[in-house]
C-alpha positions in Angstrom: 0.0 -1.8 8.5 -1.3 1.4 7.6 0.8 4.7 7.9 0.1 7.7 6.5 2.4 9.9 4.7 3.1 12.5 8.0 4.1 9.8 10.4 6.0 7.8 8.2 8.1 10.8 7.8 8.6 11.0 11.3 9.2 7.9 11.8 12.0 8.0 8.9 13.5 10.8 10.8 13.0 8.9 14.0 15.3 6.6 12.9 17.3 8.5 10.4 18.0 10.0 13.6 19.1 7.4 16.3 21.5 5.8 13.1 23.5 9.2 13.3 25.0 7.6 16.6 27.9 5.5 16.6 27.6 2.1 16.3 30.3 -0.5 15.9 33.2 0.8 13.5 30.7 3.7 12.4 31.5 7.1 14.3 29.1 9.4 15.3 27.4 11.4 12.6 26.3 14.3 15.1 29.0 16.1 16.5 29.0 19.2 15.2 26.2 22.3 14.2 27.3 21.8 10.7 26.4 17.9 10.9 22.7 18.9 12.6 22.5 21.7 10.0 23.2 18.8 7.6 20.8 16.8 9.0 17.5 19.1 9.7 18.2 20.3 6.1 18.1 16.6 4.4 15.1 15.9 6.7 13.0 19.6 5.7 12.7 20.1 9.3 10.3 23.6 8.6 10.4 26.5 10.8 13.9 26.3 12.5 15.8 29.5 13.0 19.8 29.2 13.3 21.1 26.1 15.0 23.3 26.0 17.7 25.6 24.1 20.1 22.6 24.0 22.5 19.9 22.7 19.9 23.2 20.0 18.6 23.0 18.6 22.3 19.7 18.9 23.0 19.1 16.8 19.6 21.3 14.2 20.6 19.6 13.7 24.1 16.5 13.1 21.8 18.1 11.0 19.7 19.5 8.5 23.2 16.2 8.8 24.6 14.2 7.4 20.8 17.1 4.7 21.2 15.7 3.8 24.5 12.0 3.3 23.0 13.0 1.1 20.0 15.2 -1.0 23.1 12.1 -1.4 25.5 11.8 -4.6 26.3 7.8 -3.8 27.2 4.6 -1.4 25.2 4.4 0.2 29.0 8.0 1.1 29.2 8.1 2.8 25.6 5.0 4.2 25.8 6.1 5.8 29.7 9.4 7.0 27.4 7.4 8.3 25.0 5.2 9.8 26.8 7.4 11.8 28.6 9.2 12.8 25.4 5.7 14.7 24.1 4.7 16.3 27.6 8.4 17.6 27.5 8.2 19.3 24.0 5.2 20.8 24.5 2.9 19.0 22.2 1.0 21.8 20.1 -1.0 19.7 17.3 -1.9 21.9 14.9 -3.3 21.6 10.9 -1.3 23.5 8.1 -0.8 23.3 4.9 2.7 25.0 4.5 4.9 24.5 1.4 2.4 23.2 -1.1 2.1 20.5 0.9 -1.6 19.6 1.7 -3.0 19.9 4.9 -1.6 18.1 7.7 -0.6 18.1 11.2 2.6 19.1 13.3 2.7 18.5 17.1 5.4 21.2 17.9 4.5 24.4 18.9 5.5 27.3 16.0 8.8 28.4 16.8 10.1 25.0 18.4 13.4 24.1 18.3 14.9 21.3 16.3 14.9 18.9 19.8 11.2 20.0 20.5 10.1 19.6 17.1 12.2 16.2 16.3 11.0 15.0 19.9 7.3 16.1 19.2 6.9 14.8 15.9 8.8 11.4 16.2 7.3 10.7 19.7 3.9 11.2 18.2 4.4 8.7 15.6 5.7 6.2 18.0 2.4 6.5 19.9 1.0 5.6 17.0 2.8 2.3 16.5 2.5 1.8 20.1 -1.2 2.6 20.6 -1.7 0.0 17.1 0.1 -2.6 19.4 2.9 -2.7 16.7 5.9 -1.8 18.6 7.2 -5.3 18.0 8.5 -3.7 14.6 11.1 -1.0 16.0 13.7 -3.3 15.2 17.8 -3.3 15.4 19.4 -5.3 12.8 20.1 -8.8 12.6 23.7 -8.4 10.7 26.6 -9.1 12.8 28.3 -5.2 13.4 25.6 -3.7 12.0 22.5 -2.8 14.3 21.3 0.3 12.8 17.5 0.9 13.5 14.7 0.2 11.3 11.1 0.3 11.1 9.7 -3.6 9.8 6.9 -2.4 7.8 6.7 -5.9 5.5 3.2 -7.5 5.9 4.2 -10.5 7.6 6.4 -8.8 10.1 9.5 -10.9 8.7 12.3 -7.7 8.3 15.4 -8.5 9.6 18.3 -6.4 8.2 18.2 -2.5 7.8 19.0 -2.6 4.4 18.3 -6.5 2.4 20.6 -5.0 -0.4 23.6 -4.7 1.9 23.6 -6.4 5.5 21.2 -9.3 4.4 23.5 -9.5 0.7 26.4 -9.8 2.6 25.3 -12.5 5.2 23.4 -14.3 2.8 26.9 -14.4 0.9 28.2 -15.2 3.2 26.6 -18.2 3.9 26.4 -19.3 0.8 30.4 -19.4 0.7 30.3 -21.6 3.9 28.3 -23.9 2.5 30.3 -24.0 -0.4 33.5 -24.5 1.9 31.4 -27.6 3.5 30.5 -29.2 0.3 34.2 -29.1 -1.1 35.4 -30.2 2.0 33.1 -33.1 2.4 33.9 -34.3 -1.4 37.3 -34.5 -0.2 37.5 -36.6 2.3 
């Protein structure tokens, strides 16, 4: 699947985004103005003025409602959540070529606020896998505890873990030790 540079950005922060919530053992990583400061800033969310406790709650209602779209069972049901996320922010598209970055576009409107512009930008680019009929690949993982969001951009569609190096390491261990366990056991007896 082709992406270009602008929407796979959005969607990184897309789902950059919904993994701040808690999940499992892991606590919430967006409770305070510090944290969304944190966040916008590790994300070079351009054109934001000085966050508040507003924009921290209005960012977290953003980040439940992208939840919702990667957990829609059906392309109408994500693309009616999506939808309404764009219409909501104001969708502005506009080219620029700020930053020495070369020219492309942002859907918020100049002067948006972190909610707007996360809920433009990312609801824009998943119109775009939905409209490519690829929304098959807003995925959860597959590792037991784990079901952090991901974006399955292999060729043949075949992700299953957020992170092969960690969750797919450690079940793939541990399978290979149960096996192990099974084949000692079975010598035994």
């Amino acid at each position: 699947m082709q992406i270009n540079h602008d929407t796979r950005c959005a969607l990184d922060d897309v789902v950059d985004l919904i993994n701040t919530a808690a999940e499992g053992d892991r606590p919430d990583q967006l409770v305070s103005v510090g944290d969304l400061t944190a966040y916008v800033e590790s994300h070079s969310l351009s054109g934001l003025g000085t966050l508040t406790e507003r924009d921290l709650e209005a960012v977290r209602s953003v980040r439940e409602r992208f939840a919702k779209v990667f957990a829609a069972e059906e392309a109408r049901t994500a693309a009616e959540l999506v939808n309404a996320l764009v219409a909501e922010a104001g969708t502005t598209p506009q080219l620029t070529d700020h930053d020495g970055y070369d020219w492309h576009v942002h859907y918020f409107a100049p002067g948006a606020s972190a909610a707007d512009h996360l809920a433009a930008d990312g609801g824009m680019a998943l119109a775009f896998i939905i409209v490519a009929g690829e929304r098959d690949r807003l995925r959860r993982c597959a590792a037991p505890g784990c079901g952090r969001a991901f974006i399955d951009l292999s060729r043949n569609r075949s992700r299953r873990y957020c992170d092969s190096r960690t969750c797919g390491n450690r079940l793939h261990v541990a399978a290979y030790r149960a096996r192990q366990r099974e084949s000692a056991q079975t010598a035994r007896n």
